[in-house]
KEDO-627084 format. One line per 2 residues: number of its first residue (from 1); their letters; for each residue x negated, y, z of C-alpha. Coordinates in Angstrom, 1 decimal. Example, Ala and Ser with C-alpha at 12.3 -4.5 7.8 and 13.67 -1.06 7.14 Angstrom:
KEDO-627084
1> as> -12.3,-4.5,7.8  -13.7,-1.1,7.1
//
This chain:
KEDO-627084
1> xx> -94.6,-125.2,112.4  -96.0,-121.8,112.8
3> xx> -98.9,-122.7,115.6  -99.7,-125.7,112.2
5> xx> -99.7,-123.0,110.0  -102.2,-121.0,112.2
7> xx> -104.3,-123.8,112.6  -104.7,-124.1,108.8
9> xx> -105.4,-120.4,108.1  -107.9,-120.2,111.5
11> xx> -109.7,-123.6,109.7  -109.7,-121.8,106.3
13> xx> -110.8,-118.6,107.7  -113.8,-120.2,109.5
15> xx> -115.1,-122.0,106.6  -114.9,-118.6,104.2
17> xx> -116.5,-117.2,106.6  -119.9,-119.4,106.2
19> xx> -119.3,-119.9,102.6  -121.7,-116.6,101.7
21> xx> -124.2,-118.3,104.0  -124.5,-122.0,102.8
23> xx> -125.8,-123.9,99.6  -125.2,-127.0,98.2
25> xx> -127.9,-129.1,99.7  -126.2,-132.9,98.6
27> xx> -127.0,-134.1,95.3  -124.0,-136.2,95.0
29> xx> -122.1,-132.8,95.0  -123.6,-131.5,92.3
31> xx> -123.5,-134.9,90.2  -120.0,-135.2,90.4
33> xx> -119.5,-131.4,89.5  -121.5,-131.8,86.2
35> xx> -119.7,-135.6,85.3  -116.4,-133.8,85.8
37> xx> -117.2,-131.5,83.5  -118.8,-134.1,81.0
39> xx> -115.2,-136.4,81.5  -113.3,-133.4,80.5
41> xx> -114.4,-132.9,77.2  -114.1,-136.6,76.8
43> xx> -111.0,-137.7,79.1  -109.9,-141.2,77.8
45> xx> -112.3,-142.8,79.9  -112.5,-143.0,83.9
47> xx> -115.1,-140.5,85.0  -117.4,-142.8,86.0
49> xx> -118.2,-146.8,86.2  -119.6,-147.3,89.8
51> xx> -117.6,-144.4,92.1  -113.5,-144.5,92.3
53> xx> -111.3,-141.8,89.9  -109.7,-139.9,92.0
55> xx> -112.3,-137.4,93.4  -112.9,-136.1,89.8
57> xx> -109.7,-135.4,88.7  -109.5,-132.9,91.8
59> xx> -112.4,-131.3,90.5  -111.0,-131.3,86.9
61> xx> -108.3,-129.5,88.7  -109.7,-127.2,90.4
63> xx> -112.2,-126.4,87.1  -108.7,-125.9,85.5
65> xx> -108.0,-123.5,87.8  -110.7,-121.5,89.2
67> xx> -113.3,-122.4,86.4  -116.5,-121.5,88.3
69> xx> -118.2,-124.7,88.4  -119.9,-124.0,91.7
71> xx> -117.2,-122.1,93.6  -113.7,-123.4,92.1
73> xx> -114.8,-127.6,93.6  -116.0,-125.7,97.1
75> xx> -112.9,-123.8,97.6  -110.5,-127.0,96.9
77> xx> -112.9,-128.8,99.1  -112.2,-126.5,101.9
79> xx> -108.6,-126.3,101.5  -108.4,-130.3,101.9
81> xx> -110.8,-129.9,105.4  -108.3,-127.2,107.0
83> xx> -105.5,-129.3,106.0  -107.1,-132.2,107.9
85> xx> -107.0,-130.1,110.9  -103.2,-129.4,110.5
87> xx> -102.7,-133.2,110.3  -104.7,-134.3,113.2
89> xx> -103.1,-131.4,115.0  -99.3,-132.9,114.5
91> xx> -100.1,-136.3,114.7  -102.4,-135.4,118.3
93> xx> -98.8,-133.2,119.2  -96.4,-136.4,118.9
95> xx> -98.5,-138.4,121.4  -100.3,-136.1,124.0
97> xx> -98.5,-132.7,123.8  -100.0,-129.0,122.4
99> xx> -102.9,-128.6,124.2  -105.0,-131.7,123.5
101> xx> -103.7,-131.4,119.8  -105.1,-127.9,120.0
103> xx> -108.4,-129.2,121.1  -108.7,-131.9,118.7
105> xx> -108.1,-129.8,115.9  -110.3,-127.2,117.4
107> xx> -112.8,-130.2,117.1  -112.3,-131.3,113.6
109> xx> -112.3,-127.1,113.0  -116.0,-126.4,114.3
111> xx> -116.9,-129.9,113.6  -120.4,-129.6,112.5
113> xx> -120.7,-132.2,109.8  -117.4,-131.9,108.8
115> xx> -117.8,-128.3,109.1  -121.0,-128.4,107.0
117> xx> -119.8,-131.0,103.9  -116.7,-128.6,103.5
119> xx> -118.3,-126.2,101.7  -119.6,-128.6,99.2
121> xx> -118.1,-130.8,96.6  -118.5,-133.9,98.1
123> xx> -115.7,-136.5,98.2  -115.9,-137.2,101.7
125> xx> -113.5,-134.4,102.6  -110.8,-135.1,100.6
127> xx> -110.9,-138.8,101.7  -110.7,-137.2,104.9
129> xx> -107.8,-136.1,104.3  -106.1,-139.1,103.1
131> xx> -107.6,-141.1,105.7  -105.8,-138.6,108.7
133> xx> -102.6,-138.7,106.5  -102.5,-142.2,106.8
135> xx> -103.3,-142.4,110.5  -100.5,-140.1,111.0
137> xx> -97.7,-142.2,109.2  -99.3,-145.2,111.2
139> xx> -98.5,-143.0,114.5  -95.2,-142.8,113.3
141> xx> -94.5,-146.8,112.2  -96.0,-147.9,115.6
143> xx> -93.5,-145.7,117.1  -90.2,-147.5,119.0
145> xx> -88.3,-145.6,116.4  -90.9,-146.7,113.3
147> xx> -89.8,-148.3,110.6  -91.2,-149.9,107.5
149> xx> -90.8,-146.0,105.4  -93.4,-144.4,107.7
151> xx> -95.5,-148.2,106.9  -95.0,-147.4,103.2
153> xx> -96.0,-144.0,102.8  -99.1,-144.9,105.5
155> xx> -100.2,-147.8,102.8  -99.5,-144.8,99.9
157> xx> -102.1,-142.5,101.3  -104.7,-145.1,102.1
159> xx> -104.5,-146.0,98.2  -105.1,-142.6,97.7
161> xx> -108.0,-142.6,100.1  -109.3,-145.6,98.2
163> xx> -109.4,-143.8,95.0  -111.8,-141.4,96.2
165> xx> -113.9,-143.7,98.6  -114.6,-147.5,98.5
167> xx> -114.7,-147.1,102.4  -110.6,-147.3,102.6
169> xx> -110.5,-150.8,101.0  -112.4,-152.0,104.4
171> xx> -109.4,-150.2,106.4  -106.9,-152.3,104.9
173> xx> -107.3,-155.0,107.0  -108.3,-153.0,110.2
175> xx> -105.2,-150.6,110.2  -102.8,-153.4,109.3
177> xx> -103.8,-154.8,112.6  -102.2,-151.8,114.3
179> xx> -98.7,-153.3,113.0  -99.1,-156.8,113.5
181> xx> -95.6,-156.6,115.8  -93.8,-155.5,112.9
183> xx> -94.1,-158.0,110.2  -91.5,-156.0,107.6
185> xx> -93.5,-152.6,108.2  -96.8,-154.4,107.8
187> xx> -96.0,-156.0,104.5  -94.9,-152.5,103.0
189> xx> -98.2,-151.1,104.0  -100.4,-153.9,102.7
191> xx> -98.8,-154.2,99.4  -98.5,-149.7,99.0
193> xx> -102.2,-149.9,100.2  -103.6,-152.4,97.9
195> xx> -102.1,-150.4,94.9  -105.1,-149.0,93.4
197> xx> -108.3,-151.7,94.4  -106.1,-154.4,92.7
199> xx> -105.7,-152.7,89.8  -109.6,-151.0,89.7
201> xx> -110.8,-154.8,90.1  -108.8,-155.8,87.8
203> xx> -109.8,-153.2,85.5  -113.8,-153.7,85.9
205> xx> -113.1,-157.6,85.5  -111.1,-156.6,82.1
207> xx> -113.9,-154.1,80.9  -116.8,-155.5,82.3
209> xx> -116.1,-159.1,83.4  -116.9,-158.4,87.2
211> xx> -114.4,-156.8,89.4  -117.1,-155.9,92.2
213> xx> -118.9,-154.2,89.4  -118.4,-150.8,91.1
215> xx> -120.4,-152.3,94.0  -123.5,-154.6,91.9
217> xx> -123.9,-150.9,90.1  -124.5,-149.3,93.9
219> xx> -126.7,-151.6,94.8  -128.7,-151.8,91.9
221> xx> -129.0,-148.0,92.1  -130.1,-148.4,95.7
223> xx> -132.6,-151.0,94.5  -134.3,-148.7,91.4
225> xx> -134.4,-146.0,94.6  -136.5,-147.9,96.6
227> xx> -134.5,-147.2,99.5  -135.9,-150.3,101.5
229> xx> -139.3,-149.9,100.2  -142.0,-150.5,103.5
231> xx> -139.0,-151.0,105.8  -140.2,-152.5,109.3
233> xx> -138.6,-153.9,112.5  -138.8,-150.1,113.7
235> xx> -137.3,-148.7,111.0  -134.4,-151.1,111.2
237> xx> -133.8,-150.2,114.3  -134.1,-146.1,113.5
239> xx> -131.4,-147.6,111.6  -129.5,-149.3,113.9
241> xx> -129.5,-146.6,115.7  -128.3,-144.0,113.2
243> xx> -124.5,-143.9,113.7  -124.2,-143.1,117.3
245> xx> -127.0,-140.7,117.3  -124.9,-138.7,114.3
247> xx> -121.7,-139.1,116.4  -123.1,-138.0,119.6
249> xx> -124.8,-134.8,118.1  -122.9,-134.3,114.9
251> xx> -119.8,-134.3,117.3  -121.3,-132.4,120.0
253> xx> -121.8,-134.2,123.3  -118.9,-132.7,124.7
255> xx> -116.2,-133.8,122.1  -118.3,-136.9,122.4
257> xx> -117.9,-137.5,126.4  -114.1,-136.7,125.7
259> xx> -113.5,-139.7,123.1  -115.6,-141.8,125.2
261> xx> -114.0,-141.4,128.4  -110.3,-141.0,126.3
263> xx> -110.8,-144.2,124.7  -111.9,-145.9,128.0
265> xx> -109.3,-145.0,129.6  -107.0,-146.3,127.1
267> xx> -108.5,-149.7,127.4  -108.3,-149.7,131.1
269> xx> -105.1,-148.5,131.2  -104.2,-150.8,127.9
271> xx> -102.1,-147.4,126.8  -100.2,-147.7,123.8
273> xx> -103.1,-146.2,121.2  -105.6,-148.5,122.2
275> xx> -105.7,-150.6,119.2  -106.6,-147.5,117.6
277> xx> -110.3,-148.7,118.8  -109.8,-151.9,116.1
279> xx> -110.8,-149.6,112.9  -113.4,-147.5,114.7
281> xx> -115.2,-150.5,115.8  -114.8,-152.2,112.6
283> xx> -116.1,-149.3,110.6  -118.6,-148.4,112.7
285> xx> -119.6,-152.0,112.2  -119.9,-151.9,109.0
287> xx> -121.5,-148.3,108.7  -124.1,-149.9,111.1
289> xx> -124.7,-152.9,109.0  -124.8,-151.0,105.8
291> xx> -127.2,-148.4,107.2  -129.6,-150.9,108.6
293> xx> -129.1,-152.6,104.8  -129.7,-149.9,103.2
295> xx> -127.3,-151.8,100.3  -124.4,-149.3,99.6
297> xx> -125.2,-146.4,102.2  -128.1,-144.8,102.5
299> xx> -128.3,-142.7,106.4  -126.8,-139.3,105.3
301> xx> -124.6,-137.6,108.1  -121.5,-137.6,105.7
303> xx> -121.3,-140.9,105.8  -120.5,-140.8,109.3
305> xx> -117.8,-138.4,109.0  -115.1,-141.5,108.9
307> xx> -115.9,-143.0,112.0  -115.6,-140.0,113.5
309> xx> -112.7,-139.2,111.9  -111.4,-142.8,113.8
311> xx> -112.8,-142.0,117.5  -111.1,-138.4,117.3
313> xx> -107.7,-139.0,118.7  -109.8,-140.4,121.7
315> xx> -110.8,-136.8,122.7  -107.1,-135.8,122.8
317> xx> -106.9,-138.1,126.0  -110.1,-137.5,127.1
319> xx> -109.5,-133.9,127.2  -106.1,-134.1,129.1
321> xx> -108.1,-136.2,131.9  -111.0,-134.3,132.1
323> xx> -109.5,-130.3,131.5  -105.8,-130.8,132.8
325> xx> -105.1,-127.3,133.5  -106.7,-126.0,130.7
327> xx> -103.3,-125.2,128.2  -103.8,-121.8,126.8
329> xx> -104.3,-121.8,123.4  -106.6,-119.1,122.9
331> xx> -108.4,-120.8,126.1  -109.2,-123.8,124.0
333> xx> -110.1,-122.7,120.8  -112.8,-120.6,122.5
335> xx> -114.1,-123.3,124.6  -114.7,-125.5,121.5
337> xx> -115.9,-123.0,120.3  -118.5,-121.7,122.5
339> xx> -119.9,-125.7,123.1  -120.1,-126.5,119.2
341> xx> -121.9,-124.0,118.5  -125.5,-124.3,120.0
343> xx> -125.4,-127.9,118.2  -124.2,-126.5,114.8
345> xx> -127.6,-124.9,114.2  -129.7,-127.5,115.2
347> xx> -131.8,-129.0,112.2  -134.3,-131.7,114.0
349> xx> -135.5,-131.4,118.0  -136.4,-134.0,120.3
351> xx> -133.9,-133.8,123.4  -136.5,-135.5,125.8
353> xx> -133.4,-135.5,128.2  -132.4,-138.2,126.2
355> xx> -135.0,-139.5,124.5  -133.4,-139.8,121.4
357> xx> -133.8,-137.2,118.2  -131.1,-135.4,117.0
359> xx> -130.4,-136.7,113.4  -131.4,-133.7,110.8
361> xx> -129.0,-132.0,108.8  -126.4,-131.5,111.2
363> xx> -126.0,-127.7,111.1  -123.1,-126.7,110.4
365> xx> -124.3,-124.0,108.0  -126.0,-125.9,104.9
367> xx> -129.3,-124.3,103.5  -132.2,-125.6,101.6
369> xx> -135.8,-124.6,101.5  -136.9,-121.2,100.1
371> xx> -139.2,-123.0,97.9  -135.6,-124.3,96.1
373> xx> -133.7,-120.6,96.5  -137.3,-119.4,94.6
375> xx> -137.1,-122.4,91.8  -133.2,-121.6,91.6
377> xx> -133.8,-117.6,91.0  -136.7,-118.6,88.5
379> xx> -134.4,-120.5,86.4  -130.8,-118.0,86.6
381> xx> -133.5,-115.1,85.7  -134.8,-116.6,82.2
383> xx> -132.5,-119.1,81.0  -129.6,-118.2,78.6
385> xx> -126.9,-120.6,79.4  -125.3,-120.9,76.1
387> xx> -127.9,-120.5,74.3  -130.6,-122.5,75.9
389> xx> -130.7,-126.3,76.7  -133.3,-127.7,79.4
391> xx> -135.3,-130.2,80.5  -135.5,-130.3,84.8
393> xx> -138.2,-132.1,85.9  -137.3,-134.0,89.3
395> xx> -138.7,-133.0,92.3  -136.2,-134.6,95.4
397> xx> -132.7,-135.0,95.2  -130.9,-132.4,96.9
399> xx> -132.9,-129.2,95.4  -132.8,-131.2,92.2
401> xx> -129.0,-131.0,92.5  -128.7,-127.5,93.6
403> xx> -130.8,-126.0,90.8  -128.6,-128.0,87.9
405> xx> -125.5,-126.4,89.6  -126.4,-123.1,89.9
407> xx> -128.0,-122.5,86.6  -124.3,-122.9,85.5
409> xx> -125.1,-125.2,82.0  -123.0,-127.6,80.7
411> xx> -124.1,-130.8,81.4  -124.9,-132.0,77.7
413> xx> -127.3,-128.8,77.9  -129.5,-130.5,80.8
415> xx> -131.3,-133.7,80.6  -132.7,-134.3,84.0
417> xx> -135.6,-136.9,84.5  -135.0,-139.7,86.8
419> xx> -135.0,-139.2,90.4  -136.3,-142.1,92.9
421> xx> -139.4,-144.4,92.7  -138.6,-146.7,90.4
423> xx> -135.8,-145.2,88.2  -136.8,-145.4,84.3
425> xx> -136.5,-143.1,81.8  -134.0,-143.2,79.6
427> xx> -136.1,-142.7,76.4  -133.3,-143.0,73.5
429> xx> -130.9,-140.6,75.4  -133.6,-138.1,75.7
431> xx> -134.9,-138.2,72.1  -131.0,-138.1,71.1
433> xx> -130.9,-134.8,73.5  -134.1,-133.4,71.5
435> xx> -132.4,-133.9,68.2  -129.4,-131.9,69.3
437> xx> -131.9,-128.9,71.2  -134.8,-128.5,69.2
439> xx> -135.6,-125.5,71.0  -134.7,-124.6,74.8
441> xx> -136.6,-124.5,78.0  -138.7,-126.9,80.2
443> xx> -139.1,-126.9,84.1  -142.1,-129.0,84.9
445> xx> -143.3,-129.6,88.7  -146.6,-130.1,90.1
447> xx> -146.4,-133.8,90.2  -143.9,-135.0,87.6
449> xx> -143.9,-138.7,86.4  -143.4,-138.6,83.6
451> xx> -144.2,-135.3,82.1  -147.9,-133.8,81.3
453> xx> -148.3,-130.5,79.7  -152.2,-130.5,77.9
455> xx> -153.9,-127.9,75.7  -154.6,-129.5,72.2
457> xx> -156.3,-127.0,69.8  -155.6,-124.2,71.2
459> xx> -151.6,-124.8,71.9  -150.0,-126.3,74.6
461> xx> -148.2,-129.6,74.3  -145.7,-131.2,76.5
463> xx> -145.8,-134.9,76.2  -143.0,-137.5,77.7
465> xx> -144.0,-140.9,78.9  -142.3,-143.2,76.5
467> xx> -141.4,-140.5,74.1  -142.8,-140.7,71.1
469> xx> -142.2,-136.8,69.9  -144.3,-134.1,71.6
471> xx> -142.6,-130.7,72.4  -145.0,-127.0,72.0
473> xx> -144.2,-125.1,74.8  -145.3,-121.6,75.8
475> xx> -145.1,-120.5,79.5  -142.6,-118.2,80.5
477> xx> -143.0,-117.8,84.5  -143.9,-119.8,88.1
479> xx> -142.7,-120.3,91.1  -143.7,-122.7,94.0
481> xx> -145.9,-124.7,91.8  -143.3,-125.0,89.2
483> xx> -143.6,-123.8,85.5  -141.1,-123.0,82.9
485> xx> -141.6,-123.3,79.5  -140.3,-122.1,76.2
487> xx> -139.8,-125.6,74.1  -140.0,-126.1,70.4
489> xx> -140.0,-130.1,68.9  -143.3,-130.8,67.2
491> xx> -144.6,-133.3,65.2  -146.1,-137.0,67.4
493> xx> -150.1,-136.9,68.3  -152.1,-138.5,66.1
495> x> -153.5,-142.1,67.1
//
């Protein structure tokens, strides 16, 4: 208990340590900041139509607590990644002794995606969590001594898992296969685990007469997007590609060659955990299909943080064949250490050795551009967040993101225009928006779609594509091509 208790503080310590250092550089975490927020003022509704529950109302808690919009969802999101390393710590412990679970823990520690997504909001951690809860109970009812109670409280934190992520549905099936000997424990776990997807299908088919609505919304998005816009046989297989490129390198080679050779090995020696294999393979099949797709999943790095949540354990037996004598603790955490990393600051290099690129965005530290950190310092410098409301024009989707979280607004403050190629303006919510700000501010880039700032008689005027009333605006500063503006509603241009 105490060496599990060290594990957590060490993972806790390492991420406050790069929490001064990083930015949130995901889009998603950002969104599902400000609709947290938005949901709480309204909360008789789910947070939203197209992503699961569950991930909000941690937010909403940790608003309640902390209320710093962009620190109080970071720190809860950290606590959930070092709790993952306790969990993979006790459940490597049971089957392969301390000093492969201190490795493997040492791993998920200094993981450099994981490492990376930690300090964000994203949901991915959390889900993490579940997802190594469950595989722990499933360690436990595949035990001689398991028993349908370690089943039920595995199928209990899957449905928890597939509250936050859709991804856990698909593991149903897969990590019922691991107890197909034990029909009693098996049935406890299907029926705990399908908990919350029947009754969210059941929910959309009640509300919107589709139960797969969550998903047609995803895709649609994806669609709008242009995601698969001019994709060619060599993009597909860029594609194809994808997932063991962000394994290899997002792992690090050497945690890599462990699960690799651990998970050969138990094949070969058909060792009691090798049906663990049967969800990696079958996520990773999936992930692959949905990357090449492009339908659900787009090719970010966090989506790859399941599989190699799945492959893991492998290292544990990898580890104990390839570094037998290698026991003392302090031994191994540095030698995870001092091989992760090299690879946790690299951004985008060919390894020639290889020939294969190292997928971007796999330092561990998160940072955007200084052209965003400028825009950002622009905005926090003249807008007056309960007084003002504003208008962000849409440049990409990360420092997009960042900049709505860090001017610290309340969302019904900020209308953002639509991100993507083909995305359209909603026209009545932003003329509602105008009616409740008559006055605010106005961020307009260099190339915005829909917005066009033009001197008429001697004022300026900001006109909206599609929207019929015209805004004055006065300048107020630049930066990096950008331009705010002071806003005031005027009267529609003449015809």
């Amino acid at each position: 208990m105490r060496r599990a208790w060290l594990v957590f503080v060490a993972a806790l310590l390492v991420r406050l340590i790069i929490l001064p250092f990083s930015m949130t550089t995901e889009a998603d975490a950002a969104s599902r900041v400000l609709i947290t927020e938005h949901w709480m003022q309204h909360p008789f509704s789910v947070p939203h139509e197209a992503w699961p529950p569950l991930h909000f109302y941690l937010i909403a808690a940790a608003l309640l607590v902390g209320k710093d919009p962009v620190l109080a969802p970071i720190l809860m999101t950290m606590l959930f990644s070092a709790g993952t390393a306790v969990v993979l710590y006790a459940m490597i412990r049971r089957e392969w002794g301390e000093a492969p679970a201190l490795f493997v823990a040492g791993a998920w520690m200094f993981y450099p995606v994981a490492l990376r997504y930690s300090v964000m909001a994203v949901s991915e951690i959390p889900f993490a969590f579940f997802i190594s809860l469950t595989m722990l109970q499933l360690f436990k009812a595949r035990a001689e001594d398991g028993g349908w109670r370690s089943a039920l409280w595995a199928g209990f934190w899957l449905t928890m898992a597939g509250a936050v992520r859709f991804e856990a549905w698909m593991l149903i099936p897969l990590f019922g296969l691991l107890l197909w000997k034990k029909p009693v424990a098996l049935f406890a776990f299907l029926a705990m685990a399908s908990l919350f997807p029947v009754a969210w299908m059941l929910r959309c088919f009640v509300r919107l007469g589709d139960p797969f609505s969550s998903f047609t919304n995803t895709a649609q998005f994806g669609l709008l997007d242009g995601i698969n816009e001019g994709l060619t046989p060599h993009k597909q297989i860029k594609r194809a590609v994808y997932l063991p490129e962000a394994l290899f390198f997002g792992l690090t080679p050497l945690v890599s060659v462990a699960c690799i050779v651990g998970a050969t090995l138990q094949a070969a020696r058909r060792g009691r955990q090798r049906l663990w294999l049967i969800p990696f393979i079958g996520m990773s099949v999936v992930l692959v299909d949905e990357f090449i797709t492009g339908k659900y999943l787009m090719m970010i790095p966090r989506y790859t943080i399941l599989a190699g949540l799945l492959i893991l354990p492998f290292a544990a037996e990898g580890f104990a064949t390839l570094m037998p004598r290698l026991h003392h603790p302090a031994a191994v955490s540095a030698f995870v250490l001092a091989t992760m990393v090299p690879f946790s600051y690299i951004r985008h290099a060919n390894v020639h050795a290889v020939a294969m690129a190292v997928p971007p965005y796999i330092e561990a530290v998160p940072r955007l551009s200084p052209k965003a950190q400028s825009i950002s310092r622009l905005l926090n410098e003249h807008v007056r967040p309960g007084a003002d409301a504003l208008i962000l024009d849409w440049w990409n989707w990360s420092e997009t993101g960042y900049v709505m979280l860090m001017v610290r607004m309340k969302p019904e403050q900020i209308f953002r225009m639509p991100g993507g190629e083909h995305l359209p303006l909603e026209s009545d919510r932003l003329a509602a928006f105008l009616r409740q700000n008559e006055s605010g501010v106005a961020l307009v880039g260099p190339k915005s779609r829909f917005i066009e700032v033009k001197n008429v008689d001697g004022s300026r005027i900001l006109s909206v594509r599609g929207l019929e009333k015209n805004l004055r605006v006065d300048p107020i500063a630049s930066a990096e091509g950008f331009v705010l503006y002071r806003y005031r509603t005027a009267e529609p241009e003449p015809r």
